[in-house]
N, CA, C and O atoms as a MOPAC input file, in Angstrom:
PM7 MOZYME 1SCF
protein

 N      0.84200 1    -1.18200 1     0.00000 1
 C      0.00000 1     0.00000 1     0.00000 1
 C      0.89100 1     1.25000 1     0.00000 1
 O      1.75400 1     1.35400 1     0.87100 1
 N      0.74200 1     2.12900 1    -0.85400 1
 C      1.67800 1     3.34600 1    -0.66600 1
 C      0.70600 1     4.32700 1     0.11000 1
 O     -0.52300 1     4.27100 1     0.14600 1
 N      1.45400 1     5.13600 1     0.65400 1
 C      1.50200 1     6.00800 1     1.55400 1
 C      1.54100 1     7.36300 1     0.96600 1
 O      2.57800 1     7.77200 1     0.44400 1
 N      0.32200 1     8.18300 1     1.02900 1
 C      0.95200 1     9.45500 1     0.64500 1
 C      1.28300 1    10.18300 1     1.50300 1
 O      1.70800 1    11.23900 1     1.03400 1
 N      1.30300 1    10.13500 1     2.76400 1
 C      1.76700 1    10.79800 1     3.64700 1
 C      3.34600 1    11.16800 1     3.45800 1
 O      3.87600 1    12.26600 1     3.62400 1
 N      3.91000 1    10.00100 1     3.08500 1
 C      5.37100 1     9.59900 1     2.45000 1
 C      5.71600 1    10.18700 1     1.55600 1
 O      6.90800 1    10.04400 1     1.28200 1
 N      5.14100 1    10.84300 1     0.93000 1
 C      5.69500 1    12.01100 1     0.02400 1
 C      6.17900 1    11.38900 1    -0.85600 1
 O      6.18300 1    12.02900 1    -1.90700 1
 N      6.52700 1    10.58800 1    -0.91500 1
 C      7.23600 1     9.56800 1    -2.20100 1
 C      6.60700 1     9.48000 1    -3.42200 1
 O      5.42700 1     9.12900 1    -3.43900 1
 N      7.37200 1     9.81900 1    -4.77900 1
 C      6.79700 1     9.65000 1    -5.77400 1
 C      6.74700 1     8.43900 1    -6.92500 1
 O      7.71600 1     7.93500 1    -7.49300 1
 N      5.59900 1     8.18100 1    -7.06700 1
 C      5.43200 1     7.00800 1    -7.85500 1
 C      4.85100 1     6.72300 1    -8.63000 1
 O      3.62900 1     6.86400 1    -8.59200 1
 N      5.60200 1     6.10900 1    -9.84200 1
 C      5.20400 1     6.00600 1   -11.43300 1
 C      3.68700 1     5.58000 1   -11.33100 1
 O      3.34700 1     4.97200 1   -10.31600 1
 N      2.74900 1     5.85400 1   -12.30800 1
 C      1.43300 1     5.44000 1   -12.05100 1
 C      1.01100 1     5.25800 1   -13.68200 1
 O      1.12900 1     6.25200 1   -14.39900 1
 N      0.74300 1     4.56600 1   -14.00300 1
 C      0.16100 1     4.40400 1   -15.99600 1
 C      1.55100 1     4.23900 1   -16.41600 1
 O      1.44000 1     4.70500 1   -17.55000 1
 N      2.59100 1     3.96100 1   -16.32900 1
 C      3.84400 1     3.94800 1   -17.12700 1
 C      3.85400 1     3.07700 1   -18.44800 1
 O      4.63300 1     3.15400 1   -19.39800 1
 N      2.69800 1     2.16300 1   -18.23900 1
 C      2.25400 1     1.41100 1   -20.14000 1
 C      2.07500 1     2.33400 1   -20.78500 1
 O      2.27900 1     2.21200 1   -21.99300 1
 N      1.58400 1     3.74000 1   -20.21300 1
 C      0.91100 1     4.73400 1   -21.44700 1
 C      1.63500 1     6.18300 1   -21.44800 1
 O      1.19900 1     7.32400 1   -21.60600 1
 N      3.31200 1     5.49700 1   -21.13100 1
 C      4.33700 1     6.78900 1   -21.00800 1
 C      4.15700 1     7.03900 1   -22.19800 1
 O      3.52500 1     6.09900 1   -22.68100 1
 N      4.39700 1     7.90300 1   -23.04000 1
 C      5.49200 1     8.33500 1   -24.19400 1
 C      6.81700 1     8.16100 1   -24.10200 1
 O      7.63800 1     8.48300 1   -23.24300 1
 N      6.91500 1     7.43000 1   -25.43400 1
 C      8.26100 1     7.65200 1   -25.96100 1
 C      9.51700 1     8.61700 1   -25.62300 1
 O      9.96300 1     8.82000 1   -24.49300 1
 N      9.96900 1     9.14100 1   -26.76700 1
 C     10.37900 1    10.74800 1   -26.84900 1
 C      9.59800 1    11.36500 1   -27.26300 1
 O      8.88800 1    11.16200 1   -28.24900 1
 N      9.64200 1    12.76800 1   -26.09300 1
 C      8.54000 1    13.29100 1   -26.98900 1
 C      9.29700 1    15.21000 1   -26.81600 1
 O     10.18400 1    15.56200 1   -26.03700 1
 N      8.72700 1    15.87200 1   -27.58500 1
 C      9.82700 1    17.28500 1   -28.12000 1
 C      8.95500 1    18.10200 1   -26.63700 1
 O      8.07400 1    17.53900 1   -25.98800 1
 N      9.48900 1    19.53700 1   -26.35800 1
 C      9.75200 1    20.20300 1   -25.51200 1
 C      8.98300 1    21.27100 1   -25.91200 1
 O     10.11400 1    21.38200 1   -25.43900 1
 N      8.35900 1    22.07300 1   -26.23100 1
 C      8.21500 1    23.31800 1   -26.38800 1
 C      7.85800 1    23.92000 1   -25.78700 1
 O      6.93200 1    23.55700 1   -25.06200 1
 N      8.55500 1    25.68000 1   -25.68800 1
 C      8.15900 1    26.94700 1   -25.09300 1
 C      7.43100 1    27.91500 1   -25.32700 1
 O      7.78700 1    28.96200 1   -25.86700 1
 N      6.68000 1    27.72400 1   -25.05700 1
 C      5.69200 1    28.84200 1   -25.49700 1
 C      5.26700 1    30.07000 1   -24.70200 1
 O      5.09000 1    29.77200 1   -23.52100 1
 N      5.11500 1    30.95400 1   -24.88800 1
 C      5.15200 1    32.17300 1   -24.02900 1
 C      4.73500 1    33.32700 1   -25.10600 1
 O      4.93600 1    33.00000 1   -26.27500 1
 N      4.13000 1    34.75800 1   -24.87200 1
 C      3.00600 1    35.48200 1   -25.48300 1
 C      4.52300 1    36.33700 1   -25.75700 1
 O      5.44300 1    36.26300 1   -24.94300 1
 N      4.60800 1    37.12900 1   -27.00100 1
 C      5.39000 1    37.84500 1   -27.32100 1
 C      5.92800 1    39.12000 1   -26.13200 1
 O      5.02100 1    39.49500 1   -25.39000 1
 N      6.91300 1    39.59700 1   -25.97400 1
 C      7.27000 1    41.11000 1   -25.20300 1
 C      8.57400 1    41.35700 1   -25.34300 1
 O      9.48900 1    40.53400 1   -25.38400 1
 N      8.62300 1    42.46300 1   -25.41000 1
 C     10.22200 1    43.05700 1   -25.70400 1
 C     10.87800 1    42.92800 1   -24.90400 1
 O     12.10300 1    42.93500 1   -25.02700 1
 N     10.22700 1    42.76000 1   -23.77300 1
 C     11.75300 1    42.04900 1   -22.42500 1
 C     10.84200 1    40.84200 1   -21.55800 1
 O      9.65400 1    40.72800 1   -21.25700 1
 N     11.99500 1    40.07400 1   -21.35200 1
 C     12.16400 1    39.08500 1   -21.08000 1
 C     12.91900 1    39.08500 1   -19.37000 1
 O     14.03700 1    39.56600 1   -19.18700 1
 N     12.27000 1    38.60300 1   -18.48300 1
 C     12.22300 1    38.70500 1   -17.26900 1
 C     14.06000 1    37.59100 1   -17.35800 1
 O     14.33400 1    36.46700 1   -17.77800 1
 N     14.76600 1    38.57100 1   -16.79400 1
 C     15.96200 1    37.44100 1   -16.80400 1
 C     16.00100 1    35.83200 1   -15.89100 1
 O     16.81100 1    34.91200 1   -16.00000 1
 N     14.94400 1    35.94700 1   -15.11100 1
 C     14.91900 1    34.36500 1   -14.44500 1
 C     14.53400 1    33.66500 1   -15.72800 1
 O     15.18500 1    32.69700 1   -16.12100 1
 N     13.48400 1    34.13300 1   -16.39300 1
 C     12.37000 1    33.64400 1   -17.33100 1
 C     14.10600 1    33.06900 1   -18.60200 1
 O     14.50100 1    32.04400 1   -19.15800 1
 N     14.38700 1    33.96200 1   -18.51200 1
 C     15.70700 1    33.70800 1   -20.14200 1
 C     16.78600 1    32.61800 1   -19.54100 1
 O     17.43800 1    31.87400 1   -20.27300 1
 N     16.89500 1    32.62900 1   -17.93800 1
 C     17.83900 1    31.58200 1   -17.19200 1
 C     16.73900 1    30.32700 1   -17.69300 1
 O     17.04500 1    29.54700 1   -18.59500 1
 N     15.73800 1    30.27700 1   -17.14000 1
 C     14.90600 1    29.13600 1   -16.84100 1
 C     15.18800 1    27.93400 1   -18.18800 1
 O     15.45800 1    26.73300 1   -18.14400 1
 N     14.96000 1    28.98600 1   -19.46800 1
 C     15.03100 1    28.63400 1   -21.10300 1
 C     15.98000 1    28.23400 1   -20.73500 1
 O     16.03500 1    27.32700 1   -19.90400 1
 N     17.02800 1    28.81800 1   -21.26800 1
 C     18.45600 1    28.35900 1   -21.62700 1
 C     19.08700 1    27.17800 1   -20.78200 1
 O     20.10000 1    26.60100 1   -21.17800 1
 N     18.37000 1    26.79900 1   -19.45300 1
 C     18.68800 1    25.46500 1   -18.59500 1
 C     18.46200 1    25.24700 1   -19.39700 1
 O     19.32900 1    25.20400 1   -20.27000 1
 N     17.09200 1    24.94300 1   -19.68800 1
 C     16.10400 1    23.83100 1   -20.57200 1
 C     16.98800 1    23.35800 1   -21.91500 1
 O     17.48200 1    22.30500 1   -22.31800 1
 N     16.92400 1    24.39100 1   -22.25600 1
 C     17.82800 1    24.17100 1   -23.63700 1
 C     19.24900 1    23.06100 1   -23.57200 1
 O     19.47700 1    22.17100 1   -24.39200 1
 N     19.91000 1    23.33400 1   -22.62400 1
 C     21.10400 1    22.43200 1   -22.64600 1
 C     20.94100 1    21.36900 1   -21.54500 1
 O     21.59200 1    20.32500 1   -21.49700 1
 N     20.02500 1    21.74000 1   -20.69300 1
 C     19.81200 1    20.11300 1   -20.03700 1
 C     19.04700 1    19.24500 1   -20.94600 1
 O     19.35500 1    18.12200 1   -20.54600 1
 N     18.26500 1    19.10100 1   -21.89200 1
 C     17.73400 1    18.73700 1   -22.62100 1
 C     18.39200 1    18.04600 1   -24.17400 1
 O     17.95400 1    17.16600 1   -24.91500 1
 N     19.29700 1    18.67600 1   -24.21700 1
 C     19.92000 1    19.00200 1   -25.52900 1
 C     20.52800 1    17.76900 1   -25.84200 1
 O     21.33000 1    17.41100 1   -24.98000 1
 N     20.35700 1    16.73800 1   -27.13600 1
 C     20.92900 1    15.61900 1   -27.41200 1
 C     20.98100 1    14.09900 1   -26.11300 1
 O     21.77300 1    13.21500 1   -25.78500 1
 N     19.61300 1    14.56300 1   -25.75200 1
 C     20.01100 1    13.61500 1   -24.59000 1
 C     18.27100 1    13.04700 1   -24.40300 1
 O     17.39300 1    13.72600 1   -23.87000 1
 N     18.08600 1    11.72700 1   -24.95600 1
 C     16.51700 1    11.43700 1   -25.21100 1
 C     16.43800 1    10.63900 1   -23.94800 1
 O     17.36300 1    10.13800 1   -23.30900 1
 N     14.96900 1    10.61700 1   -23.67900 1
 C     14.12100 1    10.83000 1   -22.42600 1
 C     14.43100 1     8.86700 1   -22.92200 1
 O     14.65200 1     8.11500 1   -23.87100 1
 N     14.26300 1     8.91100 1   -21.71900 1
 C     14.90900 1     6.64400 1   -21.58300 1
 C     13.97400 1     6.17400 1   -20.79900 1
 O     14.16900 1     6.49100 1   -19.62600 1
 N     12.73500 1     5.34200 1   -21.03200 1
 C     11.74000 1     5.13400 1   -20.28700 1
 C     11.70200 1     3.68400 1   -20.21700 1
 O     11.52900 1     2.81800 1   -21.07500 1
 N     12.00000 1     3.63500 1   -18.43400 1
 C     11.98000 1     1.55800 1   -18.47200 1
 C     10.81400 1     1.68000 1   -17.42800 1
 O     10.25600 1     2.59700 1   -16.82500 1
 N     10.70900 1     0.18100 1   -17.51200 1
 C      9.28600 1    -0.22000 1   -17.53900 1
 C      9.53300 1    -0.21400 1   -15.53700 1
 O     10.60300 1    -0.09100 1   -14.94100 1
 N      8.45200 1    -0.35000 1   -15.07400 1
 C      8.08700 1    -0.44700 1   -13.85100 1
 C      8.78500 1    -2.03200 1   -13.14200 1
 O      8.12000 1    -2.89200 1   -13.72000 1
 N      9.49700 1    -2.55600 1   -12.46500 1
 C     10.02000 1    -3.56200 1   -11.77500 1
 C      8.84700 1    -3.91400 1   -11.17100 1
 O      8.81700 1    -4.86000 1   -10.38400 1

């Protein structure tokens, strides 16, 4: 029985993960760009970058 009290997180439907699947950012046009907001991207961008999402099955 899991526990949510336990805070612990746990895979739930993982038969009906996706694959790889693409990233996109979307956000409403403006001439400036909140600099956390341009940090936040640019993680994304290179933690992400050439490196596909690896999905194993539940033990």
């Amino acid at each position: 029985m899991i526990r949510l009290q336990s805070g612990a997180l746990v895979r739930a439907l993982a038969e009906y993960a996706m694959q790889d699947a693409d990233i996109h950012w979307l956000a409403p046009h403006s001439a400036h760009t909140p600099k956390r907001i341009r940090l936040l991207v640019d993680f994304l961008v290179e933690r992400f970058r050439d490196k596909p999402r690896k999905i194993t099955p539940p033990a």
